[in-house]
C-alpha positions in Angstrom: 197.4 85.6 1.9 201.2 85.7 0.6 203.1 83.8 -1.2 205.0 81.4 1.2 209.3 79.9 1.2 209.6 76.4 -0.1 212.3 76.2 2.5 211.6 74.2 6.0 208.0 73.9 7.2 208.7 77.0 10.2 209.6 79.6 7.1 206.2 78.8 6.1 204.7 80.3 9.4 205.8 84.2 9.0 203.3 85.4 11.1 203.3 82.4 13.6 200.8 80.1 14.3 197.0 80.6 13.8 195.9 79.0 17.1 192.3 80.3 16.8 192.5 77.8 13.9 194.3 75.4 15.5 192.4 74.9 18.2 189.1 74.8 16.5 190.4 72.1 14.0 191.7 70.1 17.4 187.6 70.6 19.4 186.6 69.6 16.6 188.4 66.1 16.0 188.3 65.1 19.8 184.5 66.1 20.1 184.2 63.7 17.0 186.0 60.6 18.6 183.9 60.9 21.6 180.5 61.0 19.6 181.3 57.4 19.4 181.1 57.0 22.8 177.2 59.1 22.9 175.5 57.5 19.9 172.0 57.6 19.7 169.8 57.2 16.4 168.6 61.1 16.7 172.1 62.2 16.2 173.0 60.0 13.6 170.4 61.0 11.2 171.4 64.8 12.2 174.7 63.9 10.7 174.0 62.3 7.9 171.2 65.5 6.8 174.1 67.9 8.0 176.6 66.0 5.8 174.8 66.4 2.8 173.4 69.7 3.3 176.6 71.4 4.3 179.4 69.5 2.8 177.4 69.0 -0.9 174.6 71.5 -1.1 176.8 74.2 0.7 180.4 73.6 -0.2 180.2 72.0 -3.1 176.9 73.2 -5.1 177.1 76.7 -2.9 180.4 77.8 -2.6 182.6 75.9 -5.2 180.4 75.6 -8.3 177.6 78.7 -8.0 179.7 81.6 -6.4 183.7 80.7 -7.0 183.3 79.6 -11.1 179.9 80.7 -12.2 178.4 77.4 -13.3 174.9 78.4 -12.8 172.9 81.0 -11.6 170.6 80.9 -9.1 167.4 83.1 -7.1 168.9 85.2 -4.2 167.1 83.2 -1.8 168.5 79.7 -2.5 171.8 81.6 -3.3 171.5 82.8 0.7 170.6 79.5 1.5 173.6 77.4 0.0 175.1 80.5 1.9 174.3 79.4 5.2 174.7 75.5 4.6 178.2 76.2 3.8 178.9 78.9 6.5 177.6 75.2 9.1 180.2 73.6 7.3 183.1 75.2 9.5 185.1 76.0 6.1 185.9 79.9 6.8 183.4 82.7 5.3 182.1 83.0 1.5 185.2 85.6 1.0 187.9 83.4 2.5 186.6 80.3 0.7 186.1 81.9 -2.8 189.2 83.9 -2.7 191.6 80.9 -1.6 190.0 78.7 -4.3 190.2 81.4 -7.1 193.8 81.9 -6.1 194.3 77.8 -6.3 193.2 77.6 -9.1 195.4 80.6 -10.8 198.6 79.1 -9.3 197.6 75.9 -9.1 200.2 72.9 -8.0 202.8 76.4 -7.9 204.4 78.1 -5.4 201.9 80.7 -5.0 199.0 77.7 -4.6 197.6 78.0 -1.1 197.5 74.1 -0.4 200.5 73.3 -2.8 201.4 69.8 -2.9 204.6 70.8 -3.3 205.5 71.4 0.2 204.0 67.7 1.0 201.0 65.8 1.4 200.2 67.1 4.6 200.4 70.7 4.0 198.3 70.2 1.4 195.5 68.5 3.5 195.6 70.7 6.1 199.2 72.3 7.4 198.0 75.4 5.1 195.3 76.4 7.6 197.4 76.7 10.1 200.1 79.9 9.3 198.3 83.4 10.6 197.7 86.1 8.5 197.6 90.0 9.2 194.4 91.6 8.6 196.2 93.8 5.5 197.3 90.6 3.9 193.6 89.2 4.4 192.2 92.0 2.9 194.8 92.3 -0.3 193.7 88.6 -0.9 190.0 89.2 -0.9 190.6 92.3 -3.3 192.5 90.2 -5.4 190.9 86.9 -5.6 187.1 87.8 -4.2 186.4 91.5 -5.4 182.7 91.1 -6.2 182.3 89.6 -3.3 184.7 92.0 -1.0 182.4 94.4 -2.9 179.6 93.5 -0.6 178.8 94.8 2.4 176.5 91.7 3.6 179.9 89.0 2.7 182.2 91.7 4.9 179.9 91.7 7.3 179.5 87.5 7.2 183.7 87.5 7.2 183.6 89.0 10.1 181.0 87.5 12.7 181.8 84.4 10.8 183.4 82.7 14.4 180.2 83.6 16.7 178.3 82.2 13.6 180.0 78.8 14.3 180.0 79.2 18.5 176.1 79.8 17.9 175.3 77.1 15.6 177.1 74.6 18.3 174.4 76.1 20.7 171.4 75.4 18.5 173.0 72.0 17.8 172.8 70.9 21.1 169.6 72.8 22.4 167.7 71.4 19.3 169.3 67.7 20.7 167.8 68.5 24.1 164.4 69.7 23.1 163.3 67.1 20.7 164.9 64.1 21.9 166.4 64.6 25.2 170.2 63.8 23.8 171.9 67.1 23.4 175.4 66.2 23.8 174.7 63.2 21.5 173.3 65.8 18.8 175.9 67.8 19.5 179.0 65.5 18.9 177.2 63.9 15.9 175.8 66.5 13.7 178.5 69.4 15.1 181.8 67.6 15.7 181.9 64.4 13.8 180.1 66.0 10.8 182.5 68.7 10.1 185.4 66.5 11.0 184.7 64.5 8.6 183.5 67.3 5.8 187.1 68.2 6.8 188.7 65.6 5.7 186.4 64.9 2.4 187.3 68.4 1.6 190.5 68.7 2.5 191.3 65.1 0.4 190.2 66.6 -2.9 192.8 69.3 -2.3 195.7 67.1 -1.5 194.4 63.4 -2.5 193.7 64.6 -6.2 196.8 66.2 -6.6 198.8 62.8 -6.2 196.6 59.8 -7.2 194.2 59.3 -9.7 193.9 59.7 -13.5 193.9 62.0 -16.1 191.5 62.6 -19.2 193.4 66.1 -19.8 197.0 67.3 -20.2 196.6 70.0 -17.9 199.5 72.3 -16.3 198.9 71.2 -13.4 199.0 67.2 -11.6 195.3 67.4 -11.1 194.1 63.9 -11.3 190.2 61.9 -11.1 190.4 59.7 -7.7 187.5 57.3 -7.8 186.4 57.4 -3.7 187.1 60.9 -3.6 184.5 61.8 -5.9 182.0 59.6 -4.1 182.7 60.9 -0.8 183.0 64.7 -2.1 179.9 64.6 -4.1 181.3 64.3 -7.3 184.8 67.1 -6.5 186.8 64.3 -6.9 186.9 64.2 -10.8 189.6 67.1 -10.0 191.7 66.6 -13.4 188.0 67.2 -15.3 187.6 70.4 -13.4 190.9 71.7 -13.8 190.7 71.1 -17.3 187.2 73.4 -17.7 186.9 75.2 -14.7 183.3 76.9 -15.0 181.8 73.4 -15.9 179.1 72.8 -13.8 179.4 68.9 -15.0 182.7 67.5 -13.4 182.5 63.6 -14.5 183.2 64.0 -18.4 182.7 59.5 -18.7 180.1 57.8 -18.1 181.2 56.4 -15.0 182.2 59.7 -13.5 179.4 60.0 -11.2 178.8 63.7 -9.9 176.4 64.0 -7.3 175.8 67.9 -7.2 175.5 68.1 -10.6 172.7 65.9 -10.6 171.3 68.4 -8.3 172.0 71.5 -10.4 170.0 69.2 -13.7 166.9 68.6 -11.2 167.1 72.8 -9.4 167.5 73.7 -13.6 164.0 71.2 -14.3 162.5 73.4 -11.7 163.8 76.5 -13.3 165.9 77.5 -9.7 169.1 76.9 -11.9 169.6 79.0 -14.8 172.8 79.5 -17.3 174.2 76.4 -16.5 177.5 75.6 -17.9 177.2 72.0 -18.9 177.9 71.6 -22.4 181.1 69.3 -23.0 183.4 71.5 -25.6 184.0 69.9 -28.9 187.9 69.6 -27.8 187.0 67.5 -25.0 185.0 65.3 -26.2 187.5 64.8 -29.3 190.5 64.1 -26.1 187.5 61.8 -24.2 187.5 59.7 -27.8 191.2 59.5 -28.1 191.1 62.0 -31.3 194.9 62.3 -31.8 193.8 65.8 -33.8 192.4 66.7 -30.1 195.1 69.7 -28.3 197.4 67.9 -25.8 197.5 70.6 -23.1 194.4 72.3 -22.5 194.5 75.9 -21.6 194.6 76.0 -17.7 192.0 78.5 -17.3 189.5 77.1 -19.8 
């Protein structure tokens, strides 16, 4: 993934078009609009369970806070299962996911960013999933940004069957629909289409949302900011300035109002000893800037 112009949006697009992408995004939005249409209670509770176990267990307690920062550590076997939640999510492979974030969060709000807000709202919601990339340029980026997970033969092999993953979940989906309550293409538009539309959009907000609205506890380098109804709808992501400010934290609301969802979950897997290392403890300096301790630094360090 190279860096891309700040010129006009079609220097952004040096490889053209990623209509695999494209297209998937656009199936995925219109098989979502008409779920409205096939409703049936069945489906509904599939998309509320799939909600919550891809878009918070996998994403967010999976992808983003176990394997991208480190904030706990976890058996293999619920480490393979956050795996696969996520994978249902429709957000790329582990590699692609890890390595993009890492790289956010080293050029963060810059140039280099992946979703920079600099080149607009829009790109940063979701215009940056659209320019292709070469399979060299893929693979720099994962050795770059994902090595100890390029390192691994099972994530390679994951990255790469990753789209008949997705085309065979939409299968089960819709046969499980079928053979339990008779309402396939209900279950299918529900749990499939809608739900990752709208894990989309509750993802995609905490990259572009955050980066414009909200408030800050820290001076960090970047315009990372704590938006209220993002962190309710992204399981607690959308305390964004807080994370910015100490990455590896597994705790993202720093105030008492600050609710955070997955790390709720991470305290109840560490009572049952299926979290371990967990990075929770609120540095001294923090604490001091939470206070309003003028003696507290005014720029935290951006990889902290």
């Amino acid at each position: 993934m190279v860096a891309l112009p700040t010129g006009k949006l079609s220097d952004r697009f040096p490889n053209g078009v990623n209509w695999t992408n494209a297209v998937w995004l656009a199936l995925m939005h219109v098989g979502g609009v008409f779920a409205f249409w096939h409703f049936s209670w069945p489906a509904l509770w599939m998309f509320i369970a799939f909600y919550y176990l891809t878009g918070c267990f996998g994403v967010t307690l999976g992808y983003h806070r176990q394997m991208t920062h480190g904030s706990f550590q976890t058996i293999a076997p619920v480490r393979w299962l956050l795996t696969l939640c996520a994978m249902l999510s429709g957000q790329g492979s582990p590699l692609f996911w890890i390595a993009t974030h890492r790289k956010h969060h080293a050029h963060s709000d810059g140039d280099q960013d992946p979703h920079t807000p600099n080149h607009g709202f829009w790109w940063s919601h979701v215009l940056w999933l659209q320019p292709r990339d070469n399979p060299e340029n893929s693979r720099e980026h994962f050795e770059r940004w994902a090595p100890d997970f390029y390192g691994n033969r099972v994530h390679r092999f994951l990255h790469a069957t990753y789209g008949p993953f997705l085309f065979l979940s939409a299968g089960v989906f819709y046969a499980v629909g079928e053979l339990a309550w008779g309402e396939g293409l209900s279950v299918f538009l529900w749990a499939m289409c809608l739900r990752i539309a709208v894990v989309y959009h509750v993802t995609w907000f905490v990259n572009s949302a955050t980066h414009v609205w909200g408030y800050r506890n820290y001076q960090t380098s970047d315009r990372s900011r704590n938006l209220w109804w993002v962190g309710l709808l992204a399981f607690g992501e959308g305390w964004h300035n807080n994370h910015h400010a100490y990455q590896r934290m597994a705790r993202h609301g720093h105030r008492f109002w600050e609710f955070d969802l997955t790390y709720n979950i991470i305290r109840v897997m560490k009572l049952f000893g299926l979290a371990t290392s967990v990075v929770d403890k609120l540095p001294e300096a923090a604490k001091a800037t939470l206070k309003g301790d003028d003696s507290a630094p005014s720029q935290v360090p951006h990889a902290a």
